[in-house]
C-alpha positions as CSV (number, residue, x, y, z in Angstrom):
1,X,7.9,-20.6,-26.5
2,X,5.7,-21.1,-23.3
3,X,3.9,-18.3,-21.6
4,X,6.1,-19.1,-18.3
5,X,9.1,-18.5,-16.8
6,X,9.2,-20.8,-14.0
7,X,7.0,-23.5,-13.7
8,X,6.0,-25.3,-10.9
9,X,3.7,-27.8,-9.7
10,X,2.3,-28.0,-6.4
11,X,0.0,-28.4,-3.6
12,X,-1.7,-25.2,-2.7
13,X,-3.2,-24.2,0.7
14,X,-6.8,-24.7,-0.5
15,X,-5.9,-28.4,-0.9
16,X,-5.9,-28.5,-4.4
17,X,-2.9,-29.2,-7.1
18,X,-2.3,-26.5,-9.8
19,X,0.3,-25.7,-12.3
20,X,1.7,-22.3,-11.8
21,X,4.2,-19.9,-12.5
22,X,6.4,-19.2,-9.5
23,X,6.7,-16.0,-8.2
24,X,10.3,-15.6,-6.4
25,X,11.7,-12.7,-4.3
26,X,14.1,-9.6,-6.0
27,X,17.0,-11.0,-6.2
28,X,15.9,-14.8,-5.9
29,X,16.8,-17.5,-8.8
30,X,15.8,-20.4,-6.8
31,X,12.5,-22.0,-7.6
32,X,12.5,-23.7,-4.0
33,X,12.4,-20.5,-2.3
34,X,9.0,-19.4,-4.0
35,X,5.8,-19.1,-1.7
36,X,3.2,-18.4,-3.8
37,X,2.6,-19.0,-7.8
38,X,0.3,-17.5,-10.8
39,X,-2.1,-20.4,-11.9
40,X,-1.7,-21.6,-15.1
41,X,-4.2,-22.4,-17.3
42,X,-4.0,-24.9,-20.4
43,X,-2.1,-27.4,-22.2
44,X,1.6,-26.5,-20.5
45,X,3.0,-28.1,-24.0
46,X,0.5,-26.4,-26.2
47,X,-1.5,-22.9,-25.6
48,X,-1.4,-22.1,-21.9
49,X,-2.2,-18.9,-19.9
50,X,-0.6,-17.6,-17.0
51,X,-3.6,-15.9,-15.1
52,X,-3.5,-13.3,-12.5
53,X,-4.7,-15.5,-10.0
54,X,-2.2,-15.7,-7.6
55,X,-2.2,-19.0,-4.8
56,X,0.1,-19.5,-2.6
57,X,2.1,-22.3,-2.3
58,X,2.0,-25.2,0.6
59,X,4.4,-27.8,-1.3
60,X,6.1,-28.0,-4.2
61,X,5.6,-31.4,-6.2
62,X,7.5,-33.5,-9.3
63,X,7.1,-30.3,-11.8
64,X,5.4,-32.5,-14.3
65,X,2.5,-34.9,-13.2
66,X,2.9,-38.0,-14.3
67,X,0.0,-38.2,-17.1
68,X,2.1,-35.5,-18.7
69,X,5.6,-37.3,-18.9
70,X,6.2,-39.7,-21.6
71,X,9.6,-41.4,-20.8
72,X,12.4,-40.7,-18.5
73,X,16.0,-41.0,-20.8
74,X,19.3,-40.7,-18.9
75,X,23.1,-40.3,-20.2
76,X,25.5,-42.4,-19.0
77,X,29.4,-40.8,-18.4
78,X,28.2,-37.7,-20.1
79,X,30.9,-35.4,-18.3
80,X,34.8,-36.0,-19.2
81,X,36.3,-35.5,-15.4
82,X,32.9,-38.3,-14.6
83,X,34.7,-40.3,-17.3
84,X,38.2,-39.7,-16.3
85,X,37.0,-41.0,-12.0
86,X,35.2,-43.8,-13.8
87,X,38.5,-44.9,-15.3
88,X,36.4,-45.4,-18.4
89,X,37.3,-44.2,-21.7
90,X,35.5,-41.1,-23.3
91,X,32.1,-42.6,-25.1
92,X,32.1,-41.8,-28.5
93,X,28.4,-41.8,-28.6
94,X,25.9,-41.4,-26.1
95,X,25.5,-43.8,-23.4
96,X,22.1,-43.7,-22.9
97,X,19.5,-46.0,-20.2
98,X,15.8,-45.5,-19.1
99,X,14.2,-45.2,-15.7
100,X,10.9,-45.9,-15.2
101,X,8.7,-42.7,-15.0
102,X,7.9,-44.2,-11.4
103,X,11.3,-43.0,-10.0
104,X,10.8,-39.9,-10.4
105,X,9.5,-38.0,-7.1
106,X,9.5,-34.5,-5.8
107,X,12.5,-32.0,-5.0
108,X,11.7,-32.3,-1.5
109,X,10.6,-36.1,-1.3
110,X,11.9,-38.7,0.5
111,X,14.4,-40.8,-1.0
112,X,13.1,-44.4,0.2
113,X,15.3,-47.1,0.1
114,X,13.5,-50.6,-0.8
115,X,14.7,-53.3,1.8
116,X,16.5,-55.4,-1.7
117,X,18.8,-52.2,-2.2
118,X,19.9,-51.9,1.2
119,X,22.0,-54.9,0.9
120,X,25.6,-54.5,-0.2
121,X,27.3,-51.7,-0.7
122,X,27.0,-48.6,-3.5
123,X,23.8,-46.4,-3.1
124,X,25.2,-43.1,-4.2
125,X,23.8,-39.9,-5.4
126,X,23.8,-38.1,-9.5
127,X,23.1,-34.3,-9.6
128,X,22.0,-33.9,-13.2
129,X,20.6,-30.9,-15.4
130,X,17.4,-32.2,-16.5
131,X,15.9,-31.2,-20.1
132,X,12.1,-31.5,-20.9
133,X,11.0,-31.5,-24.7
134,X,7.9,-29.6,-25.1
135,X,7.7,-30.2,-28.8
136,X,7.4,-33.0,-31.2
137,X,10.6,-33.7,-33.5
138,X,12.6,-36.6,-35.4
139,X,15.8,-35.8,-36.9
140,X,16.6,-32.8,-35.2
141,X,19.9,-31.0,-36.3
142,X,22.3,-29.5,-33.8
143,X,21.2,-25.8,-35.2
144,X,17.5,-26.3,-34.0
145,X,17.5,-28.7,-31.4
146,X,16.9,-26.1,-28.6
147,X,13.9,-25.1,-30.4
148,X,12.6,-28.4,-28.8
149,X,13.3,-27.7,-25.2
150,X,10.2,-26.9,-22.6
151,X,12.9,-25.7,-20.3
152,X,15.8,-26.9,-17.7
153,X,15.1,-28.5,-14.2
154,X,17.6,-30.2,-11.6
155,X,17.5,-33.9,-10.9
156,X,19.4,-36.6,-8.6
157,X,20.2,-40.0,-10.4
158,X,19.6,-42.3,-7.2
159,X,22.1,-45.5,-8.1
160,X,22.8,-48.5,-6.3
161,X,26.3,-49.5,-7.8
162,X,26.1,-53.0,-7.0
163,X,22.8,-53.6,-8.7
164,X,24.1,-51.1,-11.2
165,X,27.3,-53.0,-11.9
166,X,27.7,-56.4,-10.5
167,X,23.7,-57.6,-10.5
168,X,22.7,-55.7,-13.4
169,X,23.0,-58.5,-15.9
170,X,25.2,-55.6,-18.5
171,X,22.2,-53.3,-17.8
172,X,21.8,-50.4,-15.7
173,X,18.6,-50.1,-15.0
174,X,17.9,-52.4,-12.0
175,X,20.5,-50.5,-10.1
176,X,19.2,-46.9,-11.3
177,X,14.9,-47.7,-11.3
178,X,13.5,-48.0,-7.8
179,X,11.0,-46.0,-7.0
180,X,11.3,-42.7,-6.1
181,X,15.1,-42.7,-7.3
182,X,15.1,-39.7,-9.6
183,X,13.9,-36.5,-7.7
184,X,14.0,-33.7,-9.2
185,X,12.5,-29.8,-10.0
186,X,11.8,-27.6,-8.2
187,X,10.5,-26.6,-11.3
188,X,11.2,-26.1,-15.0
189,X,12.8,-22.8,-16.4
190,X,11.6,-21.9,-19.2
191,X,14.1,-22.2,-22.2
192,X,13.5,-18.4,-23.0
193,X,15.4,-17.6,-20.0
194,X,18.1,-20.3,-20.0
195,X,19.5,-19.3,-23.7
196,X,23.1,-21.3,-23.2
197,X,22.5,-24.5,-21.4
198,X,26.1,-25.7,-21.1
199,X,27.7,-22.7,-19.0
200,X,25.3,-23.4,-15.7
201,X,27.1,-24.3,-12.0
202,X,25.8,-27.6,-10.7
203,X,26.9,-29.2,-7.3
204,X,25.8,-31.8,-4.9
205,X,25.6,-30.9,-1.2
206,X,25.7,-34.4,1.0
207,X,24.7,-33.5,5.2
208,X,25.9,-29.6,4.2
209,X,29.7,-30.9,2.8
210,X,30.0,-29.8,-1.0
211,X,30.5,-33.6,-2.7
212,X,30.4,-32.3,-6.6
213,X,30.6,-29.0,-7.7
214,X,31.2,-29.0,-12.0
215,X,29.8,-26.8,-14.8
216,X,28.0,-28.0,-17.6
217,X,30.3,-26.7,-19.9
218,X,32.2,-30.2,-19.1
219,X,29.6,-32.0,-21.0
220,X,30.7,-34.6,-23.6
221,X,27.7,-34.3,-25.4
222,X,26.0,-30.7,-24.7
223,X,22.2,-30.4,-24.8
224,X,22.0,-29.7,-29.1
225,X,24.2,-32.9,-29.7
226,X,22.1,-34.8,-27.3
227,X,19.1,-33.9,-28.9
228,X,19.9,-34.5,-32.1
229,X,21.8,-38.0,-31.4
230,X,18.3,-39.3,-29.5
231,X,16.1,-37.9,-32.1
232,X,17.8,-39.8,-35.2
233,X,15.0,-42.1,-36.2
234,X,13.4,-41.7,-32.8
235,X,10.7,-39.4,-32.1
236,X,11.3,-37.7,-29.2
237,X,8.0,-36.1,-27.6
238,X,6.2,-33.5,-25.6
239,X,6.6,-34.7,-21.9
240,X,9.9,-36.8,-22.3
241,X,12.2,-36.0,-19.8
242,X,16.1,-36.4,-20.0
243,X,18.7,-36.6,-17.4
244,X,22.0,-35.9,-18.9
245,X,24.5,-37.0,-16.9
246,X,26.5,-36.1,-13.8
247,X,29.9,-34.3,-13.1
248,X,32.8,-35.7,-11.3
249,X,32.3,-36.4,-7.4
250,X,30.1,-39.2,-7.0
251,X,30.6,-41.5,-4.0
252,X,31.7,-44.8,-6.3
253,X,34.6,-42.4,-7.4
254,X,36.0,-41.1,-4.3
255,X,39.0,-42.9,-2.4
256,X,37.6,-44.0,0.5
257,X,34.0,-44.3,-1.5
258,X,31.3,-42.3,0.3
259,X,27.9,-44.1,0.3
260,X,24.5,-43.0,1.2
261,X,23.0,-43.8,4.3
262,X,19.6,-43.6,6.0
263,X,18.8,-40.1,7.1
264,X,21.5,-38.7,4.7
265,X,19.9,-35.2,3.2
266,X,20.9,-34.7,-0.1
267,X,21.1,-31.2,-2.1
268,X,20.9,-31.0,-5.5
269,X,21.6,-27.4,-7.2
270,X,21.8,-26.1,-10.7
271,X,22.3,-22.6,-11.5
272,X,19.6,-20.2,-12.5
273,X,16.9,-22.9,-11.7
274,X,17.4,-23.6,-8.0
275,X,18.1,-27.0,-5.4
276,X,16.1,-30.4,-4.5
277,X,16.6,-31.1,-1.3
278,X,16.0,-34.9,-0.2
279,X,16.5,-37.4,2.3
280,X,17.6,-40.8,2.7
281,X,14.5,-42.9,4.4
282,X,15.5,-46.7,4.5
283,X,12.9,-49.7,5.1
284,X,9.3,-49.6,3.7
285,X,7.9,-46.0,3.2
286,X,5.4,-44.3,1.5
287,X,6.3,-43.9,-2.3
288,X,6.9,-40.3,-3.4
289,X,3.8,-37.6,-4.2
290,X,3.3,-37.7,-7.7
């Protein structure tokens, strides 16, 4: 188990970038309302100490740097009422695709919008629970694959249905991989706090209006069946991240559709972890702080 509860990564006052364990107010379950943080010290997948040193907090980053993430997975119609919108059958294994780990940005980044996905139509938003494996394992049965877990964060599956669907070549990548297209955090909660991953609320807020609001108990595939499915013959490692699908509400499902557009803000929010707040920035922009 780690030594922390909630961790965070982030740009301190002094300038300088730390991992830390955020300290919230009474009362307080969202990481995106924490001002200050413990440092801590260490490997964050091995052995790690959470000093007294206490730093406050200027801007909360991607909760892993990228040196420490190994690959980003994502499921694919992972929630039955997503399935039932898609008009698409329930999968009877996991639909899984990768992002690159350069789409992955902060919880209160800018969402920036490449000049090739601002043609057509279709740039809609995912609010996903996000699981990190903080141990090494191959084979994992359903009984222990929450041994594996780091902890829980919330993440926002940027997707571009057209490149998605229509320009995707049968792959969804292209459509799902621009930079800066998977925000998420605001931190990780530890595992040792999160005991039942599959009973948390999760919602989407688009310009304040509630677009999705699901539980994760709606999951096809809960976290342990996840786990072990991508871990039979694959070793999943420390540092791999995995998106696991969004609930009913997104934009391509709603009659009319609701797309994104440029200065759109974008709310995230999972249960017990806390919200990633983002907005739409079209045209060339600065990629994300990573």
């Amino acid at each position: 188990m780690p030594a922390f509860s909630r961790l965070v990564r982030f740009l301190a006052r002094d300038g300088r970038t730390y991992y830390g364990d955020a300290i919230l107010p009474h009362g307080i379950s969202d990481i995106s309302k924490a001002r200050q943080a413990r440092i801590v010290k260490g490997d964050i997948f091995g052995i790690h100490d959470v000093t007294d040193d206490v730093a406050d907090i200027r801007l909360l980053l991607a909760p892993l740097a990228l040196d420490d993430v190994r690959t980003v997975r994502c499921l694919g119609l992972n929630y039955a009422l997503h399935a039932k919108e898609s008009k698409m059958p329930l999968p009877k294994y996991p639909v899984l695709f990768y992002k690159p780990i350069t789409s992955l940005a902060g919880p209160t980044d800018p969402i920036p919008i490449h000049p090739l996905a601002q043609e057509g139509t279709g740039l809609d938003y995912e609010c996903e629970l996000v699981a990190v494996i903080g141990k090494t394992c191959a084979d994992v049965p359903e009984s222990k694959a929450l041994d594996y877990v780091l902890g829980y964060a919330v993440g926002n599956d940027i997707s571009h249905r057209d490149w998605q669907i229509k320009r995707g070549g049968g792959q969804w990548g292209l459509g799902k991989g621009f930079n800066g297209w998977a925000p998420w955090g605001p931190g990780i909660v530890s595992s040792r706090l999160i005991g039942d991953p599959q009973t948390l609320k999760i919602t989407t807020k688009l310009n304040g209006k509630t677009m999705q609001e699901s539980n994760t108990a709606d999951m096809i595939f809960n976290i342990k069946k996840t786990i072990a499915s991508l871990s039979q013959g694959t070793t999943l490692l420390p540092g791999d991240i995995i998106f696991t699908g969004t609930p009913q509400g997104v934009g391509m499902g709603r009659n009319p559709q609701v797309w994104l557009q440029d200065g759109d803000v974008v709310e995230v929010e999972l249960e017990q972890v806390g919200t990633c707040t983002n907005t739409v920035e079209f045209g060339s922009k600065p990629g994300p702080r990573l």
